[in-house]
C-alpha positions as CSV (number, residue, x, y, z in Angstrom):
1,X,119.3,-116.1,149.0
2,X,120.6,-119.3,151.2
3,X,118.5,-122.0,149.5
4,X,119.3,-125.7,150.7
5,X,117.3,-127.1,148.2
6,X,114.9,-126.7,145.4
7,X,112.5,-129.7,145.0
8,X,110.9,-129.7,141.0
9,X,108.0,-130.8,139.5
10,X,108.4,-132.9,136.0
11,X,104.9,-132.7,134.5
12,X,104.0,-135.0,131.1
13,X,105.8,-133.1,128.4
14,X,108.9,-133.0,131.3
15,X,109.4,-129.5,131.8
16,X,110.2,-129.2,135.2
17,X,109.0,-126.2,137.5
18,X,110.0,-125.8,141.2
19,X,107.1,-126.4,143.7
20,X,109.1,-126.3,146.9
21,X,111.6,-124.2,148.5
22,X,113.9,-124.4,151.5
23,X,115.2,-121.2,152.7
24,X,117.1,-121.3,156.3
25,X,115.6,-124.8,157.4
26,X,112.6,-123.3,156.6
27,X,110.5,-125.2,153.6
28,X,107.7,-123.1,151.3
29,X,105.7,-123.8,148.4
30,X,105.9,-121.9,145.4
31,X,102.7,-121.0,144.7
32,X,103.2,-118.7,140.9
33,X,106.2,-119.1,139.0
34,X,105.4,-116.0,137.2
35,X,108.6,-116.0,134.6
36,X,111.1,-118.1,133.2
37,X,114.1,-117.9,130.9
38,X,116.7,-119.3,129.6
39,X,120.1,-116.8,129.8
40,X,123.8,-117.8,128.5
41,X,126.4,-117.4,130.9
42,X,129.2,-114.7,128.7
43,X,131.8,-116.0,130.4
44,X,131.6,-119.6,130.7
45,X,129.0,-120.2,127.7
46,X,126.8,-122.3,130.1
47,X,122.6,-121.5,129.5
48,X,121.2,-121.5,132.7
49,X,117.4,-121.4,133.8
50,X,116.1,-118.5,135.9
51,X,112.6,-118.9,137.5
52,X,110.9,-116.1,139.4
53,X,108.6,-117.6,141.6
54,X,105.5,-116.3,144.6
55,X,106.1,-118.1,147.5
56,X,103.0,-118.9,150.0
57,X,104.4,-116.2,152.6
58,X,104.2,-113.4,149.8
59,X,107.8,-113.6,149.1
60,X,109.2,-113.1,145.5
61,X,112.5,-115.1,144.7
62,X,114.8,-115.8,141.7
63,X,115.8,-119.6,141.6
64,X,118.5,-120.3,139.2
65,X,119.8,-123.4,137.7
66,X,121.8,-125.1,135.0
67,X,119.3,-126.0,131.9
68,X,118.3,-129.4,131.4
């Protein structure tokens, strides 16, 4: 996916979800994030955070970051 940036939500107990996505110049809300994990990287050690998320034109995407 060719994802320029992710924009987040930090809500009161500061977990923070993504709520916007732009894909190609094109920006889109994220309208379910309907999982999230945490997974350790085998090589490097490194946990990183792996949302899957419903975007508002039906779309289903992965978004994955470093763990905060």
């Amino acid at each position: 996916m060719a994802a320029g940036k992710i924009e987040f939500y930090s809500g009161y107990k500061s977990e923070e979800i993504p709520r916007l996505i732009t894909i190609s110049g094109t920006r889109h809300r994220v309208i379910e994030v309907t999982d999230r994990k945490r997974v350790l990287e085998g090589t490097s050690g490194d946990i990183s955070e792996v949302f899957r998320c419903l975007l508002d034109d039906g779309r289903r995407v992965s978004l994955k970051r470093p763990a905060v």
